[in-house]
C-alpha positions, 0 to 999 in steps of 0.5 A, spaced: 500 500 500 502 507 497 502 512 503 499 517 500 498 525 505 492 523 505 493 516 507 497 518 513 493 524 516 486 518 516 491 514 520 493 519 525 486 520 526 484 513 526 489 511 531 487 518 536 480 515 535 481 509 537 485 511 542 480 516 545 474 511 546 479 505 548 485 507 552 485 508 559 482 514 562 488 517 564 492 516 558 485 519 553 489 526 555 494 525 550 491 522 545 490 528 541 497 530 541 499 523 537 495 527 531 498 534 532 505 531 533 506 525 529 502 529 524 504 537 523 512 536 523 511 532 517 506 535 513 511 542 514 517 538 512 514 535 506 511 542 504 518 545 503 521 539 501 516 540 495 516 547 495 523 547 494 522 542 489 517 545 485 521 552 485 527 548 483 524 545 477 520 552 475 526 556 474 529 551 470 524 550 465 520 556 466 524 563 468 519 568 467 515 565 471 519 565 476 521 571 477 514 574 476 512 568 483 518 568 487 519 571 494 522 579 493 525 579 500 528 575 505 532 569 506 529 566 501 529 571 495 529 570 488 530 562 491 522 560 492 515 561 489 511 565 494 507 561 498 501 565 497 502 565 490 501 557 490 493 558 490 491 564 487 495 563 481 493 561 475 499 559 471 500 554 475 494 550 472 496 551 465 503 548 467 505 543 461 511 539 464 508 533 469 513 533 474 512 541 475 505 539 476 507 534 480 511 537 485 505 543 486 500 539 487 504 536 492 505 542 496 498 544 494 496 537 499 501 538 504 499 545 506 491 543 506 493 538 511 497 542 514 491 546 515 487 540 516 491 538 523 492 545 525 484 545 525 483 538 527 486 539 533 482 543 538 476 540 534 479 533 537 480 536 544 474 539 545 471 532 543 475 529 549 474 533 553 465 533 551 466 524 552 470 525 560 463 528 561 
């Protein structure tokens, strides 16, 4: 089986599940921090990972396009796409070259479930907190 962003995140979130109506009741209290650390450090890793991927691959088959996307200021100047840029540009859906749109719908997913964790979270918290009472 392929782990796939989504595979992992519905795993996490099965096992803090699992966790919260099966575990002790004084280890519930920890069930959702499986999902928040086990997830966010590498949904954040693999977002970079594949940004930098993403603008590596742009500047060389498109230059243009990324100077006219890049960050301006920075650490990062002139070396990444700007993140906002990635959901409101829409050059990058009209790109040709298939790993380029790989490694952007990539990193379109992993800031998802960046965000998805980062919600989910207190969602779980809250839950937890409902069930004990």
């Amino acid at each position: 089986m392929k782990i796939t962003y989504r595979n992992y995140f519905l795993l996490l979130l099965l096992i803090t599940i699992i966790w919260i109506f099966l575990g002790e009741e004084y280890h519930n209290n920890f069930a959702t921090l499986v999902l928040y650390f086990l997830g966010f450090p590498v949904y954040v890793f693999l977002y970079f990972k594949n940004l930098g991927a993403f603008s590596d691959k742009l500047r060389l088959s498109d230059p243009i396009l990324f100077k006219k996307n890049c960050v301006q200021i920075g650490f990062f100047k002139d070396e990444m796409i700007h993140a906002i840029n990635l959901f409101n540009n829409p050059d990058f859906e009209k790109l040709t070259d298939e790993e380029l749109k790989k490694h952007y719908k990539l990193t379109r997913s992993a800031i998802k479930y960046i965000a998805l964790i980062f919600l989910s979270f207190p969602i779980l918290t809250i839950f937890l907190i409902l069930i004990k009472l």
